[in-house]
LOTI-499242 format. One record per residue (C-alpha): residue number from 1; residue in three letters; x, y, z. Coordinates in nm, 3 decimals. Layout:
# LOTI-499242
NUM, ALA, X, Y, Z
...
***
This chain:
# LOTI-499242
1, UNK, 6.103, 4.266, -7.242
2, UNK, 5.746, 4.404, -7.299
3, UNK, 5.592, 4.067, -7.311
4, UNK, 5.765, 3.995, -6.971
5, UNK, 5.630, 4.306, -6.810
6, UNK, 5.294, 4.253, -6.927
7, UNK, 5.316, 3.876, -6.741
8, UNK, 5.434, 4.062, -6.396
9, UNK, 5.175, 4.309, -6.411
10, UNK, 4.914, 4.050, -6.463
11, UNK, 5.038, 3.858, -6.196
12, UNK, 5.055, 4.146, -5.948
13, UNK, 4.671, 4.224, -6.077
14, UNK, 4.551, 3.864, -6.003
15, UNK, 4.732, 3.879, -5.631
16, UNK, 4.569, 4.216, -5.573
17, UNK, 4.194, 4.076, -5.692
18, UNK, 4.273, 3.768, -5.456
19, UNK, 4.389, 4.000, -5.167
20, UNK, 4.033, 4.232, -5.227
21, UNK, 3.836, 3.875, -5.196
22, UNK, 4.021, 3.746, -4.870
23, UNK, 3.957, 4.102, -4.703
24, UNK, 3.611, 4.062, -4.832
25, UNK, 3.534, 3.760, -4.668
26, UNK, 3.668, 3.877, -4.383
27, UNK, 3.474, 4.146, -4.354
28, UNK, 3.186, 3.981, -4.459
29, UNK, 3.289, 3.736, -4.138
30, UNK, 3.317, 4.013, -3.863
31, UNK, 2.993, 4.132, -3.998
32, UNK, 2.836, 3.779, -3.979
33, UNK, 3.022, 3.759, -3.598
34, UNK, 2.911, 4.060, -3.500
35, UNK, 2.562, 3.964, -3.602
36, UNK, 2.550, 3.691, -3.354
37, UNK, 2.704, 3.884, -3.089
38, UNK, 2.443, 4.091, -3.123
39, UNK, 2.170, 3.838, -3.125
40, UNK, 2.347, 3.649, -2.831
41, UNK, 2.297, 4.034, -2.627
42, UNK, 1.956, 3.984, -2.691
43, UNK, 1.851, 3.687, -2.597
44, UNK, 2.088, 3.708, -2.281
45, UNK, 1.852, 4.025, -2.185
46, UNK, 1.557, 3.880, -2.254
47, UNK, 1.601, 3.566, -2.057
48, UNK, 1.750, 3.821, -1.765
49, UNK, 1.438, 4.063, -1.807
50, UNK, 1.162, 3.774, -1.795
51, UNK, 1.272, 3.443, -1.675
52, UNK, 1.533, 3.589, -1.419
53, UNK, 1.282, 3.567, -1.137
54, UNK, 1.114, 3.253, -1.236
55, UNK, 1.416, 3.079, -1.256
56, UNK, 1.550, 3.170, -0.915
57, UNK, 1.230, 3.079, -0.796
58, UNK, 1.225, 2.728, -0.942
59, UNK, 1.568, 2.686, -0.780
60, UNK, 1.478, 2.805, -0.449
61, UNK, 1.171, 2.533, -0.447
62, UNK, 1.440, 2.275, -0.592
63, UNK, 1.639, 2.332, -0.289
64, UNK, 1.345, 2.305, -0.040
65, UNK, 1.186, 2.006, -0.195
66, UNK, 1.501, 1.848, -0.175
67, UNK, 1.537, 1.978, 0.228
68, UNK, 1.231, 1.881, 0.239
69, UNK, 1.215, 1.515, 0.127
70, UNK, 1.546, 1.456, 0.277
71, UNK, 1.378, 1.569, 0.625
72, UNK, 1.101, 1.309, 0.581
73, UNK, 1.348, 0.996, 0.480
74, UNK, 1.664, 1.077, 0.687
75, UNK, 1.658, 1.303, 0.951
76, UNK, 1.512, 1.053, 1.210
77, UNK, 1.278, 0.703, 1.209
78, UNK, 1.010, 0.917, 1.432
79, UNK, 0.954, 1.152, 1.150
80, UNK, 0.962, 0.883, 0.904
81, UNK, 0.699, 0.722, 1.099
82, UNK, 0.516, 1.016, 1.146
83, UNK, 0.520, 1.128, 0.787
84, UNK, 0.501, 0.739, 0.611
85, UNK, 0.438, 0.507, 0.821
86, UNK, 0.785, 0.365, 0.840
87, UNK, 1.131, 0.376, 0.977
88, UNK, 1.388, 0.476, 0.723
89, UNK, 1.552, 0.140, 0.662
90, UNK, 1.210, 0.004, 0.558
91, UNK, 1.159, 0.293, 0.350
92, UNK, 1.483, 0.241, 0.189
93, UNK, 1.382, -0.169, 0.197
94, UNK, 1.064, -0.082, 0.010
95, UNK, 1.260, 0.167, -0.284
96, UNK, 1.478, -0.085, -0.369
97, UNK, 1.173, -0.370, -0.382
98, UNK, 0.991, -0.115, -0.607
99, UNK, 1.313, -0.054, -0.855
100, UNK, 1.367, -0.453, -0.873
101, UNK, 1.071, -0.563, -0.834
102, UNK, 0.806, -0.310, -0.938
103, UNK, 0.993, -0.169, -1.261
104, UNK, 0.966, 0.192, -1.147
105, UNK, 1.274, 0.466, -1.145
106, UNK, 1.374, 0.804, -1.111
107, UNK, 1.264, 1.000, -1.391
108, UNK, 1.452, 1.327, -1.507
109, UNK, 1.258, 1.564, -1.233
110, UNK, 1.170, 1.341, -0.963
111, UNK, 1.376, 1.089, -0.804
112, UNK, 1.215, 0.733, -0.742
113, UNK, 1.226, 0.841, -0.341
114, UNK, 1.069, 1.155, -0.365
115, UNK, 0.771, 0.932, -0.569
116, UNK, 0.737, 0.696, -0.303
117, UNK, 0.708, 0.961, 0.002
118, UNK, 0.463, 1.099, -0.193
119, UNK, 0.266, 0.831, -0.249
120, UNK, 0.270, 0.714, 0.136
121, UNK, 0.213, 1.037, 0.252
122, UNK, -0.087, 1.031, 0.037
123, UNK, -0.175, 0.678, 0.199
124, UNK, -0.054, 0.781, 0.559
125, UNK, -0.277, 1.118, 0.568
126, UNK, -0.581, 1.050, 0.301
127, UNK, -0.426, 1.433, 0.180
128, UNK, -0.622, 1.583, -0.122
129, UNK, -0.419, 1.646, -0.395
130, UNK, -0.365, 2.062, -0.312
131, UNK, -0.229, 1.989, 0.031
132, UNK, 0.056, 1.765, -0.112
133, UNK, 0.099, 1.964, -0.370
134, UNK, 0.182, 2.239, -0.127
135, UNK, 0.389, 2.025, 0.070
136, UNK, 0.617, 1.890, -0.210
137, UNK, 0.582, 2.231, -0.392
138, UNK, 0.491, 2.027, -0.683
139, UNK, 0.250, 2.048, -0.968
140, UNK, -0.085, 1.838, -0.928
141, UNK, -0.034, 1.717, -1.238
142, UNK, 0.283, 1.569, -1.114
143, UNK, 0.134, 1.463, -0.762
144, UNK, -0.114, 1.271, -0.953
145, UNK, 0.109, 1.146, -1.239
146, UNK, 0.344, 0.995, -0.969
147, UNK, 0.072, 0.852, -0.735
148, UNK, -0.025, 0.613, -1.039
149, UNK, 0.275, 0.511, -1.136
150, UNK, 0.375, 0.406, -0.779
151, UNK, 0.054, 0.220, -0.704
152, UNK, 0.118, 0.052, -1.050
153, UNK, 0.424, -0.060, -0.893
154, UNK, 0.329, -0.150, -0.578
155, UNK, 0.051, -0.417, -0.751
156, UNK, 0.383, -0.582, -0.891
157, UNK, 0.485, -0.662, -0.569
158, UNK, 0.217, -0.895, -0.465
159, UNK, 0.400, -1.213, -0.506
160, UNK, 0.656, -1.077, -0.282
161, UNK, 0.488, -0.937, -0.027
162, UNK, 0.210, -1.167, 0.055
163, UNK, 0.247, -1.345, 0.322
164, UNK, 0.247, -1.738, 0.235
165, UNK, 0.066, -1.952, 0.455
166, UNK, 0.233, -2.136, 0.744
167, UNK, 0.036, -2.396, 0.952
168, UNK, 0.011, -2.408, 1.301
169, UNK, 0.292, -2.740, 1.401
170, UNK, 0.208, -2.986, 1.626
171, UNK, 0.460, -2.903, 1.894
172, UNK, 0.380, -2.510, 1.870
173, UNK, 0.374, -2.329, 2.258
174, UNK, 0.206, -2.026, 2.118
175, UNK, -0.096, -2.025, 2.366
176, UNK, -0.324, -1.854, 2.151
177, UNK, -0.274, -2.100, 1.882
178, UNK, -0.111, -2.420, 2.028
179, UNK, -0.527, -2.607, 2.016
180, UNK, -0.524, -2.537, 1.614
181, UNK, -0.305, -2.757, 1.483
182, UNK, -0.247, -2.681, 1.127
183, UNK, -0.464, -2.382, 1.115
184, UNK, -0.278, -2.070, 0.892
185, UNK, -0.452, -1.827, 0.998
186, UNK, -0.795, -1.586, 1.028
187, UNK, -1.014, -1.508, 0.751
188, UNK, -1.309, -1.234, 0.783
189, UNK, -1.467, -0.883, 0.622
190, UNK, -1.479, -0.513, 0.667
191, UNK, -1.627, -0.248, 0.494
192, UNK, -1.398, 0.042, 0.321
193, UNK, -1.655, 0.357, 0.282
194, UNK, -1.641, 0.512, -0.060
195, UNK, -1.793, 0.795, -0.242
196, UNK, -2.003, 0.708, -0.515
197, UNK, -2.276, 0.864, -0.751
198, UNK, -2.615, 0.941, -0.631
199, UNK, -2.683, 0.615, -0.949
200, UNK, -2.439, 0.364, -0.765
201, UNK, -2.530, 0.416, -0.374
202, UNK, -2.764, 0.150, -0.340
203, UNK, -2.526, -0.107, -0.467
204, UNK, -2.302, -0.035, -0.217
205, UNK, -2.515, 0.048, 0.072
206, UNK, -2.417, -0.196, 0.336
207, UNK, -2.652, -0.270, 0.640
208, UNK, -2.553, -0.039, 0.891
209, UNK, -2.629, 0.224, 0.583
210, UNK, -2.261, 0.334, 0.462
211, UNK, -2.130, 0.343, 0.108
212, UNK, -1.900, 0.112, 0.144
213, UNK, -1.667, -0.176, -0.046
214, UNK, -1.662, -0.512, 0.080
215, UNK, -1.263, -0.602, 0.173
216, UNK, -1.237, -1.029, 0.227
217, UNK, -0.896, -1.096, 0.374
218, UNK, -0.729, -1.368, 0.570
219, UNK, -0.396, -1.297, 0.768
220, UNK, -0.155, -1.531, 0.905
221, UNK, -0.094, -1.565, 1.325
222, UNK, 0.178, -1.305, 1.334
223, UNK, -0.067, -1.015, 1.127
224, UNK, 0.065, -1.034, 0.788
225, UNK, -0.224, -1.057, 0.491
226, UNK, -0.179, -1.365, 0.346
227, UNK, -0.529, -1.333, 0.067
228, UNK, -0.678, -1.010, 0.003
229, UNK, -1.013, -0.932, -0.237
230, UNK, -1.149, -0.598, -0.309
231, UNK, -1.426, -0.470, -0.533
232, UNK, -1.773, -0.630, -0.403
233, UNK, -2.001, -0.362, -0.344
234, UNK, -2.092, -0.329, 0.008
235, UNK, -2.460, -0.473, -0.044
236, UNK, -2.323, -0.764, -0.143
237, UNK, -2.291, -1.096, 0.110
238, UNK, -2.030, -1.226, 0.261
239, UNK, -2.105, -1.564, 0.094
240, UNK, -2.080, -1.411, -0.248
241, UNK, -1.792, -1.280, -0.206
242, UNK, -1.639, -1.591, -0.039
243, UNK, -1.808, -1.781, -0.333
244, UNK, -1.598, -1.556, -0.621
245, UNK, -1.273, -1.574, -0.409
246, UNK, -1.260, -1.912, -0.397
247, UNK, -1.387, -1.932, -0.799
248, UNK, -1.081, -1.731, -0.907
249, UNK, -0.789, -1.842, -1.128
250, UNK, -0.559, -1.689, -0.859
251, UNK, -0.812, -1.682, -0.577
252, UNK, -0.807, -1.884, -0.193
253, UNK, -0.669, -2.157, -0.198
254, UNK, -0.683, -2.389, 0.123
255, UNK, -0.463, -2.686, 0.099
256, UNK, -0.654, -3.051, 0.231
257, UNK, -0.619, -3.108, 0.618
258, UNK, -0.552, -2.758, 0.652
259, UNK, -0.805, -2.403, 0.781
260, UNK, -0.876, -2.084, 0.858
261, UNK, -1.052, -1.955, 1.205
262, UNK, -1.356, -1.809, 1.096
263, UNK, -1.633, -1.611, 1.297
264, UNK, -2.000, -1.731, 1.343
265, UNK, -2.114, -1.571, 1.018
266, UNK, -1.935, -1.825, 0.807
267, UNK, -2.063, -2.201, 0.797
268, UNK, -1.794, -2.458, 0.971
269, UNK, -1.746, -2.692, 0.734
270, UNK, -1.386, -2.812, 0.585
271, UNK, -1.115, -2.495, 0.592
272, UNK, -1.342, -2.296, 0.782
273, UNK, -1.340, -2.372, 1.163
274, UNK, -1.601, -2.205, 1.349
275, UNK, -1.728, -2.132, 1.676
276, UNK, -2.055, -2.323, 1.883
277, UNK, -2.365, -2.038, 1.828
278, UNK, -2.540, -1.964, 2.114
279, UNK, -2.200, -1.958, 2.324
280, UNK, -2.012, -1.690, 2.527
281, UNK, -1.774, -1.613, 2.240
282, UNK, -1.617, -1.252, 2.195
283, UNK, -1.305, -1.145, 2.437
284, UNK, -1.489, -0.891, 2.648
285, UNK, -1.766, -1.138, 2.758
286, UNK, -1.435, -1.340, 2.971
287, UNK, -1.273, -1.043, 3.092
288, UNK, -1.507, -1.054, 3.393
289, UNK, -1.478, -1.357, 3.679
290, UNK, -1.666, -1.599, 3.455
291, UNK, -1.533, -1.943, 3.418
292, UNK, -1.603, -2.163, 3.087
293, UNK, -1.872, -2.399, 3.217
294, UNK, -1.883, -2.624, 2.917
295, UNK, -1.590, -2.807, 2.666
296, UNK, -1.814, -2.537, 2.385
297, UNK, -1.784, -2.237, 2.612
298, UNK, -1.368, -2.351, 2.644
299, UNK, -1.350, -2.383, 2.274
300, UNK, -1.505, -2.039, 2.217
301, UNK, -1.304, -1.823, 2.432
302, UNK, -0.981, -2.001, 2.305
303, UNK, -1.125, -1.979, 1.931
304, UNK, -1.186, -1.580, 2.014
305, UNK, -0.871, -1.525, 2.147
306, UNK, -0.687, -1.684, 1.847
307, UNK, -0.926, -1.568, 1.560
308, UNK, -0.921, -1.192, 1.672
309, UNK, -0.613, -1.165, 1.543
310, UNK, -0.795, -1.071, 1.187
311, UNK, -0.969, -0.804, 1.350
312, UNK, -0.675, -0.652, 1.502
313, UNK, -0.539, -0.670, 1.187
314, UNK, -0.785, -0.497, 1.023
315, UNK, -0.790, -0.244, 1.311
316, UNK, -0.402, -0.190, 1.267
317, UNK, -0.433, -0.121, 0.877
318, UNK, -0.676, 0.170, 0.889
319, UNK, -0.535, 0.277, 1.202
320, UNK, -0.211, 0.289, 0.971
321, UNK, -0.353, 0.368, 0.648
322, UNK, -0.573, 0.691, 0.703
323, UNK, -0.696, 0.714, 0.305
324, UNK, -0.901, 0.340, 0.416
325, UNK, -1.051, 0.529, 0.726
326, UNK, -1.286, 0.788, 0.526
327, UNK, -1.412, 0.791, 0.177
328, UNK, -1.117, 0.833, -0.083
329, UNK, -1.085, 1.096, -0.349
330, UNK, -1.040, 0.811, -0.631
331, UNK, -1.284, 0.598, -0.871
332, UNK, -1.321, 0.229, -0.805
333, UNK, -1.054, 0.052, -0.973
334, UNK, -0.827, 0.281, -0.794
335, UNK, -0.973, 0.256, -0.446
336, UNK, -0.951, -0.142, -0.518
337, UNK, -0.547, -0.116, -0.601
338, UNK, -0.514, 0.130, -0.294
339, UNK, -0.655, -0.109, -0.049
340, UNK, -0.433, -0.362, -0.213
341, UNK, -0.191, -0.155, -0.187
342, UNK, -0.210, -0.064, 0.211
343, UNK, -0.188, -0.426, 0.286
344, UNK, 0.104, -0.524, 0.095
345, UNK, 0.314, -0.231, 0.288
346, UNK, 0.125, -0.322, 0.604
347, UNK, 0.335, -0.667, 0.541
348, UNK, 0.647, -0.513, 0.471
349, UNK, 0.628, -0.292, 0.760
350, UNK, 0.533, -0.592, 0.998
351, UNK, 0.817, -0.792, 0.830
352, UNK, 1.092, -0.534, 0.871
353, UNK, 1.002, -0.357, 1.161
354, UNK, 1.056, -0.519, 1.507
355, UNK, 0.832, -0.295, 1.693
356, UNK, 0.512, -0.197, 1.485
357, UNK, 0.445, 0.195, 1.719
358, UNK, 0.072, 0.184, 1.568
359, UNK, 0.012, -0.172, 1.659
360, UNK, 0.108, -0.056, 1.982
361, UNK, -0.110, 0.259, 1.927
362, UNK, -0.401, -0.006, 1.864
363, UNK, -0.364, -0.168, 2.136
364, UNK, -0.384, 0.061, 2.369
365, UNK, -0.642, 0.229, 2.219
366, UNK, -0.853, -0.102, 2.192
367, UNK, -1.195, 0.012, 1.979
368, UNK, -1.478, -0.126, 2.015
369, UNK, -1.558, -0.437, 1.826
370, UNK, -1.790, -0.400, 1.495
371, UNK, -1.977, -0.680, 1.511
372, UNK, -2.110, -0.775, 1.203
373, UNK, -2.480, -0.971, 1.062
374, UNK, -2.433, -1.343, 1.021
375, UNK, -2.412, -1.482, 0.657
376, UNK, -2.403, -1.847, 0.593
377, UNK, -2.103, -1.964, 0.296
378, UNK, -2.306, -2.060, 0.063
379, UNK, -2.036, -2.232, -0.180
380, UNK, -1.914, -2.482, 0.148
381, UNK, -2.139, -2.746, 0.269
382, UNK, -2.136, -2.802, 0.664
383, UNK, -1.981, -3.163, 0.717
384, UNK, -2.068, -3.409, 1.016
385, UNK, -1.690, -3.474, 0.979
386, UNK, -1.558, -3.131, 1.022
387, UNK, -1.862, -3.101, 1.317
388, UNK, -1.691, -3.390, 1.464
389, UNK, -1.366, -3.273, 1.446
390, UNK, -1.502, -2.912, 1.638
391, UNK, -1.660, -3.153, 1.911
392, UNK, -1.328, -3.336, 1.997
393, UNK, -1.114, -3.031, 1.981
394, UNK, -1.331, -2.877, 2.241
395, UNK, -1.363, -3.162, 2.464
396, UNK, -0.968, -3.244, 2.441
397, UNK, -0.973, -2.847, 2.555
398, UNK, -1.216, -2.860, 2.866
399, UNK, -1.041, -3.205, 2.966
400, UNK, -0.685, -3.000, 3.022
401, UNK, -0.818, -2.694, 3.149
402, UNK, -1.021, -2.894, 3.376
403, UNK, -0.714, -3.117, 3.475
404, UNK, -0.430, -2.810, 3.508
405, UNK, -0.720, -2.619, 3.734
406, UNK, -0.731, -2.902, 3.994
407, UNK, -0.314, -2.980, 3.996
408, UNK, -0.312, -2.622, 4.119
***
C-alpha cells in the first residue's frame, strides 16, 4: 500500500511540474505579446508624429497629377492639342504604337500615359525641366528619367512611322503634281539652332551666323517625312551631307526612273529634278499679274508650286514642335533623336488627324521664305539625259498652258 502511494504522489508531482511549465510559457508568451504590442504603439506614433504630413501630402499630389493628366488626355481634343499637339485618339493611337512597338510600359509610379504627355509637352513647349516638374508635381529626376526612356522608344518606331515613298501615277489630277510623273516627293535643308561650347561654335556656325545643326529631309506630296538625317554641323554643305546620306547602310535610297523635286542649290542630274537658274522661280514672284513668258519660266512656277511642299513642311514641324524653334536644353546625340523624334509624330499626327489646326495655323500665318546659299551635289554628276528630260517636261508644259489659254 506504501509503494502504491509513493507512485500517486509521484505522479501528482510530475503533473504539477508540467502544469508550472505550461503556465510558464504562457506567461513567458503574454510577456513576448505584450512586447510587440508595445513596439507596434511605437512605431504607429512615430510614423503618425513624422510622416503623417508627408504622406497626406504625397496623396494630395497623387490625386492632382492624376486630375491633372487626365485633364490633358481626356477632357477635350482642344486641350489635347493645346497641351501635345494632338487630339486624344491619336494620343491614345501613339500609346499603344509605343507599348507594341517601342517596348515601353507603365512602371510602378508612372503610368506609360502620364510618360508620354510628358514627353510631348516637353516637345510641344521646349519647357525646362523645373517648369514640368511643377506642372506634373514630379521629381526632375523623374521628368528626366522618363523623357529618355520615351525618346528611346519613339526611335523604335521609325520603320513604322516613316512615310514610304509613293510615286506620282501617270493618270494623277493633283494639279500641283500631275507634270511629275513618278516623282515621290521634295527633298531640301534647314538649320535647327543649338547651344554649344564656346570650343564647338565654329563647327556649327552656319552662314547667316547661328549655331545651328544641319536637318536633310525629304517628304512625300501629302507632308509626311519620308528620309530624315540629323547631326552635320551647321558649317557643313549641303553636298556633304547629301554625299553621307546617300553613303549610308540605311541611308536615301532613290529607286531607277524615279526623283525628288529639289531647289536650285542641288545639281539636276538623275533623282534630283531641278529648276532653270536665272528664272522667275519662288511663289511670291507669280502672285502679281505676270504671265510665264517662256516653256522654263512655266516649268519653274509649276516646279515651285509642287516642291514647296518641303518647306511647308518644315515650316509646319517647328511651328508644331517648339523645342526645334530655339536652342534645346540637351547635348547632341539627344538633340539628333529629338528632331527625329518630332518628325516621326509629325507623321502620325498627319496620318491620323484629318484636319492638321497648326497646318492651318501655318498657313495663314505664311512666313517669309528663308532662302538659302546655293551648293552644288557634289556626289551626283549633271546628265545631258536628265537635262533633256527637264527641257521636254517644260516644253510639253508651255505647249498646254499655251493651248488651254487660247480655247478660253
Amino acid at each position: 500500500a506504501m509503494a502504491r502511494l509513493s507512485l500517486a504522489t509521484r505522479k501528482m508531482k510530475k503533473r504539477k511540474q508540467y502544469t508550472s511549465l505550461v503556465l510558464l510559457w504562457l506567461e513567458i508568451l503574454n510577456i513576448i505579446d505584450l512586447f510587440f504590442q508595445i513596439v507596434c504603439h511605437l512605431l504607429k506614433y512615430h510614423r503618425e508624429k513624422y510622416s503623417l504630413r508627408k504622406s497626406y501630402s504625397l496623396t494630395e499630389h497623387t490625386k492632382w497629377r492624376i486630375d491633372y493628366v487626365n485633364g490633358l488626355i481626356r477632357e477635350s481634343d482642344r486641350k489635347c492639342i493645346d497641351h501635345l499637339r494632338m487630339d486624344r485618339h491619336t494620343f491614345f493611337v501613339f500609346c499603344s504604337m509605343l507599348r507594341t512597338v517601342g517596348k515601353l510600359d507603365d512602371s510602378k509610379h508612372v503610368p506609360l500615359e502620364e510618360q508620354v504627355a510628358l514627353f510631348l509637352n516637353i516637345l510641344a513647349h521646349h519647357a525646362k525641366n523645373r517648369i514640368v516638374h511643377s506642372a506634373f508635381k514630379r521629381s526632375g529626376w523623374t521628368v528626366s528619367e522618363y523623357f529618355n526612356k520615351v525618346l528611346k522608344g519613339v526611335m523604335r518606331l521609325q520603320s513604322v512611322l516613316l512615310k514610304k515613298s509613293i510615286p506620282v501615277e501617270e493618270n494623277s489630277r493633283d494639279e500641283q503634281w500631275k507634270w511629275f510623273k513618278n516623282c515621290i516627293g521634295a527633298l531640301d535643308g534647314t538649320y535647327i539652332k543649338m547651344r554649344m561650347p564656346e570650343v564647338e561654335k565654329p563647327r556649327y556656325q552656319n552662314r547667316k551666323g547661328e549655331i545651328a545643326m544641319n536637318l536633310l529631309a525629304s517628304c512625300s506630296q501629302h507632308m509626311q517625312f519620308i528620309y530624315v538625317l540629323t547631326g552635320w554641323e551647321g558649317s557643313t554643305t549641303d553636298s556633304r551631307v547629301l554625299r553621307d546620306a546617300m553613303s549610308r547602310r540605311n541611308g536615301l535610297r532613290i529607286p531607277h526612273g524615279q526623283y525628288f523635286l529639289v531647289d536650285a542649290g542641288f545639281m539636276n542630274s538623275e533623282g534630283f529634278l531641278a529648276p532653270y537658274r536665272g528664272q522667275r522661280y519662288h511663289l511670291n514672284e507669280w502672285r502679281s499679274s505676270h504671265q510665264p513668258a517662256t516653256p522654263q519660266e512655266l516649268f519653274n512656277m509649276k516646279h515651285s508650286s509642287a516642291r514647296n511642299v518641303i518647306e511647308r513642311c518644315f515650316g509646319v514641324l517647328k511651328m508644331r514642335w517648339a523645342i526645334l524653334r530655339s536652342s534645346p536644353f540637351y547635348p547632341v546625340h539627344t538633340v539628333n533623336r529629338i528632331v527625329m523624334a518630332c518628325c516621326l509624330i509629325h507623321n502620325l499626327i498627319r496620318r491620323e488627324m484629318a484636319i492638321d489646326p497648326i497646318e492651318e495655323y501655318y498657313d495663314m500665318s505664311r512666313p517669309r521664305r528663308q532662302t538659302r546659299d546655293e551648293e552644288y551635289i557634289d556626289t551626283i554628276e549633271s546628265s545631258d539625259e536628265w537635262r533633256v528630260k527637264r527641257d521636254q517636261l517644260a516644253n510639253e508644259m508651255f505647249d498646254k498652258w499655251r493651248t488651254s489659254r487660247r480655247q478660253r
